[in-house]
C-alpha positions, 0 to 999 in steps of 0.5 A: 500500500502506498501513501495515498491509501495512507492518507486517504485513511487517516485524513477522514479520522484527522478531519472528524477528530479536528470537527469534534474539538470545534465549538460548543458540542458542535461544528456546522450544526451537527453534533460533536459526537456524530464527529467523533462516532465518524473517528471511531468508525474511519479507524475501526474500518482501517483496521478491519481492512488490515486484519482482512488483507493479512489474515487472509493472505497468511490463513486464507484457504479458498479465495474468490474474486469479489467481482466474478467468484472466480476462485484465485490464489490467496493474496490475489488483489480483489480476492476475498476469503472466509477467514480474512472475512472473519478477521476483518469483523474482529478488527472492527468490533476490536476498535469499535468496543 
């Protein structure tokens, strides 16, 4: 992964985090805590995502393209597996709680 996806993550986070400290409870009429919810989620997907991609290239056993269900290498760009699936909801629900 390169800088963009770097930045394409984190400055969704960066900008819900910097919107929640603006104001009295909240910054252009939505609520501080919508904006921090937004933090939360951007980094909880983040994580899915990195939990899904690793897991599943080490662990994943049968992979299918997302697109076609045609069935693939693991580690294959597109491709998803039932066990980086499962990590990914892990991940997720790890930020989240």
């Amino acid at each position: 992964r390169g800088p963009e996806n770097v930045w394409g993550s984190a400055l969704t986070g960066l900008l819900c985090a910097a919107a929640s400290v603006q104001g009295e409870g909240s910054f252009l009429g939505i609520s501080s805590d919508l904006f921090v919810l937004g933090y939360v989620a951007s980094l909880a997907t983040k994580l899915a995502d990195t939990f899904a991609s690793e897991i599943g290239k080490a662990y994943g056993k049968t992979a299918f393209l997302i697109t076609t269900f045609e069935r693939v290498e693991p580690g294959t760009e597109g491709a998803v597996s039932l066990e980086g699936t499962a990590a990914a909801a892990v991940g997720g629900l790890c930020l989240a709680l």
